[in-house]
C-alpha angles and dihedrals in degrees: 000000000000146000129224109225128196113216106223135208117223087265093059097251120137115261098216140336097243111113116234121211115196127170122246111255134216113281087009107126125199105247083050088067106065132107121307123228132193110299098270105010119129112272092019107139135251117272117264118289101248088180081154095045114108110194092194087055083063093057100052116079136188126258117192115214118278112274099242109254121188126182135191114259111203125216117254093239097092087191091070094064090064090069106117106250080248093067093047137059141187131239136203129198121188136164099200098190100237118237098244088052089056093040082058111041103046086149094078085048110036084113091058124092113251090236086060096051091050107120093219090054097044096042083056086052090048097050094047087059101051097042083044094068092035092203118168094229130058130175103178116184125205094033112173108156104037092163087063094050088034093054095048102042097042088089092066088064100264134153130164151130146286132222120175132199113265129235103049096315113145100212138060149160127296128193119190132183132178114253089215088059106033149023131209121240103168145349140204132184133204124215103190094210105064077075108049094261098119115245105314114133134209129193117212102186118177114210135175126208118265096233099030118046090188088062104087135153139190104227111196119180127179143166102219121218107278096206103120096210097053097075073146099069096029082055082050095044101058096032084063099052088049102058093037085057090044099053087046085055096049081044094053097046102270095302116169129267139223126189125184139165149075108333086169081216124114127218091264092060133103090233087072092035079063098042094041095049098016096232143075137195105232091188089048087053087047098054089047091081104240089335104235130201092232091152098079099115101189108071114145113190123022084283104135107238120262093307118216111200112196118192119159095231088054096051096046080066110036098051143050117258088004090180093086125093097215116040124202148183131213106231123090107226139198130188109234100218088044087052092055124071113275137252108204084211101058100023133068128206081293101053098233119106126303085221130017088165143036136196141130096271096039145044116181149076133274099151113109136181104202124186140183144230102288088049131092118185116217107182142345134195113259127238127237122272109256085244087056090048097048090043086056080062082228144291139348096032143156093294102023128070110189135050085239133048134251112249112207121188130170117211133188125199107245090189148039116249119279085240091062092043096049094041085243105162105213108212099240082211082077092080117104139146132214 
């Protein structure tokens, strides 16, 4: 059925003469299609029947999630920004959730849009953000597809090297450098479990600055053991790293040390406690009863914080010279973000970030950019505010390609090599790669 409608001027008279069909649409009612006359005048018709129309919908409006912004936070040392750019480098960190990872745990993004979670989307997204920084380190962790990286970032000028977990895993670490900054004097790989440490991997590189051969530096990266209740292994994980990178640096004439990656440990844990003071009381941990890391504050979902669970017979295994009570390690750490000035929005008491990583499950942060004596660190890129990060609704997301990100620091030698000072001549024979 239809109705034939005259389309009217303000003095009554017809338009036109042309006849005009139009359907009946849905809530319309029939009285509510007739002629119309002027607004007001006697014998005009009822407004339309909008049985459907919801004033308040028109109120709300849509706010799209907040585009990330980070910005480079300087250290409050102003004499540090006098260093020449030769004497300084830059360093990224960056854990890039590897494809196989995401494929297996749905259950920490099954908030996440599946166009998110593409790998070719999120390895464009990667790459954007490495080539944006531009730094001339990087130690990324759950690399699983290190052509990929390798391919889009080759371009830049940089060049590096793969370890993968042992024992069937299909990721790994990966450590690149451009050519045009450093060269590589030596490697050496962990595997964790000639030790008894399961199949993570760490990479130690030693590289020398391009234009100053007296400018050296020991790079570790590693991706830590994630299982919460093995605070053993993780303890044995990172002790031996530590004393790898430490015996490179006495090889190498002193020189100083940066280590970076995923320790999968917060700032609450005992694992930072040992990196920060270089030492922890293994009979203290004992007595505290399993020694849980119940101060992580961001956890999103019931999942328990990152557990450490402490029991003699683990520790005599997991670590070197086990029957002290207090273990040790020779370097003298700092962490790069607590050394910086601090943003209330993005530290915490400690300085470093209130969140490193961000799924649905966990809110927190376990990525660390730690450096030694010989080092100075003069900025870093600040991390998001935790409002910025819920509103994002989590990782990955539009602009972000990874669960976890990117720590970027900027470091400057303060000193020559303790080669140079001591008069100490290195063997350049010595140089050899694995």
């Amino acid at each position: 059925m239809a109705y034939e409608v005259s389309w009217l001027g303000t003095a009554g008279a017809p338009l036109a003469t042309s006849v005009r069909r139009r359907p009946i649409s849905r809530g319309f009612s029939a009285k509510s299609i007739s002629a119309c006359g002027v607004d007001g005048a006697p014998g005009s018709a009822a407004p339309v029947d909008r049985r459907w129309y919801n004033p308040e919908r028109r109120k709300r409006k849509f706010y799209p999630p907040p585009k990330p912004v980070r910005h480079w936070v300087q250290a409050e040392d102003t004499t540090l920004h006098d260093c020449p750019s030769k004497d300084s480098f830059v360093l990224l960190s960056y854990n890039i959730l590897g494809e196989h990872n995401a494929s297996k745990h749905h259950e920490l993004y099954w908030n996440i849009p599946s166009d998110f979670m593409n790998w070719n989307s999120r390895k464009r997204l990667i790459c954007h953000e490495i080539r944006r920084w531009n730094a001339d380190l990087l130690c990324l962790q759950e690399v699983d597809r290190y052509e990929d990286i390798s391919i889009c970032i080759r371009g830049k000028g940089y060049v590096g090297g793969y370890k993968g977990r042992t024992g069937g895993a299909k990721d790994g670490c990966a450590l690149f450098w451009k050519k045009e900054r450093f060269k590589l004097l030596e490697v050496d790989n962990i595997e964790f479990r000639s030790f008894g440490l399961r199949n993570n991997v760490a990479q130690l590189f030693v590289l020398e600055l391009s234009e100053d051969d007296q400018r050296r530096v020991v790079v570790g990266n590693i991706h830590v053991l994630f299982n919460p209740k093995r605070g053993d292994v993780k303890l044995g994980q990172v002790h031996r790293l530590l004393l790898k990178a430490n015996a490179l640096s006495e090889k190498w004439g002193g020189i100083p040390v940066v280590l970076a990656g995923d320790f999968n440990s917060t700032p609450e844990s005992a694992i930072y406690e040992f990196l920060s003071t270089s030492k922890l009381s293994i009979a203290l941990q004992g007595r505290k009863k399993g020694f849980r890391q119940d101060k992580c504050q961001f956890v999103l979902d019931d999942l328990p914080c990152l557990i450490n669970d402490w029991t003699g017979g683990n520790l005599t295994r997991a670590i070197v010279n086990s029957q002290d009570s207090l273990i040790t390690h020779p370097l003298h750490l700092k962490s790069s973000y607590a050394s910086v000035q601090r943003n209330a929005s993005t530290r915490d008491s400690l300085g470093e970030p209130l969140a490193t990583s961000c799924h649905s499950k966990f809110l927190g942060t376990v990525d660390y950019i730690w450096y030694s004596t010989g080092l100075a660190c003069t900025r870093v890129l600040d991390t998001l505010p935790l409002d910025t990060l819920r509103k994002l609704g989590g990782l990955p997301c539009k602009d972000i390609g990874s669960d976890h990100l990117a720590l970027v620091a900027e470091f400057k030698f303060t000193r020559g090599n303790e080669s140079q000072q001591e008069g100490i001549s290195i063997d350049k024979s010595k140089k050899r790669r694995n």
